[in-house]
C-alpha positions as CSV (number, residue, x, y, z in Angstrom):
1,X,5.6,-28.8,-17.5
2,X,4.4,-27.4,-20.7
3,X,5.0,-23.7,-21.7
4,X,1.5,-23.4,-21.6
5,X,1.5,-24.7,-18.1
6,X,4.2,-22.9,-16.9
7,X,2.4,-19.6,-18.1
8,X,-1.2,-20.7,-16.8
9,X,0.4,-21.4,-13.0
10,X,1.6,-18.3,-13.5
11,X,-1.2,-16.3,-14.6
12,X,-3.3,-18.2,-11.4
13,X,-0.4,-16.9,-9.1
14,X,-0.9,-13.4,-10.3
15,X,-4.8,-13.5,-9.9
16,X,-4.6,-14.7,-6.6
17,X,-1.9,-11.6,-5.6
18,X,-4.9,-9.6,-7.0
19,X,-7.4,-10.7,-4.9
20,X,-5.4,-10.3,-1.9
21,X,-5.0,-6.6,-2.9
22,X,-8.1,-5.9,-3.5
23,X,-8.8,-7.3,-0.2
24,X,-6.1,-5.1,1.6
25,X,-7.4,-2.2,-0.2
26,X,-10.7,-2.9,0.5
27,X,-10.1,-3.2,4.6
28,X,-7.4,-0.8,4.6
29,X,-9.1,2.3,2.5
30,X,-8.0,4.4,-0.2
31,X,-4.4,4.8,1.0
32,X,-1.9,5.6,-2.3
33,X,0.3,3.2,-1.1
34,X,-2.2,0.6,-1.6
35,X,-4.2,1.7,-4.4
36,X,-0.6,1.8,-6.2
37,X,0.0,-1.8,-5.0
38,X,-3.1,-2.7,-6.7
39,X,-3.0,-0.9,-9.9
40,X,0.5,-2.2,-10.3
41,X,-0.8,-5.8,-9.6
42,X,-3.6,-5.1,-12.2
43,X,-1.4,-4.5,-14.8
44,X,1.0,-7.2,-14.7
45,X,-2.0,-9.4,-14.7
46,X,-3.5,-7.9,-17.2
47,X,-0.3,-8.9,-19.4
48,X,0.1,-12.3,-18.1
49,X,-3.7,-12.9,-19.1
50,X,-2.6,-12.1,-22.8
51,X,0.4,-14.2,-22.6
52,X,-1.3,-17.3,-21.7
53,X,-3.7,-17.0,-24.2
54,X,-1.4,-16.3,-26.8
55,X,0.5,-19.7,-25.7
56,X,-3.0,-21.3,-25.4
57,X,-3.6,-20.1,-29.3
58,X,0.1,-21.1,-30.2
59,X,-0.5,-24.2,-28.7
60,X,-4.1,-24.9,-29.9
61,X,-2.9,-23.8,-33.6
62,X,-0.3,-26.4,-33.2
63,X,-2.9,-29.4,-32.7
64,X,-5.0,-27.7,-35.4
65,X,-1.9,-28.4,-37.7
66,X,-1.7,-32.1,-36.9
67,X,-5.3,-33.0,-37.7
């Protein structure tokens, strides 16, 4: 698996822990627990979305350079 892979599985992974809490918070209310549970969830997804497409640009650059 490609670095590029790795991270996109990755990113995917995180997305799909998103949804889940923003399906928990959305049946469960506005408890802080929760709404912490998301934010925090937000924000590591948040920085995996910029480190796959940094590695997608890394990678793309690099077939740019053999051409």
């Amino acid at each position: 698996m490609s670095k590029l892979e790795t991270k996109r599985a990755n990113f995917k992974n995180a997305v799909d822990r998103l949804r889940e809490a923003v399906v928990e918070f959305q049946q469960e209310g506005a408890s802080d627990v929760v709404r912490d549970g998301l934010i925090q969830r937000f924000e590591f997804t948040y920085e995996l979305s910029w480190k796959t497409t940094k590695a997608y640009l890394d990678e793309f650059e690099m077939l740019l350079e053999k051409l």
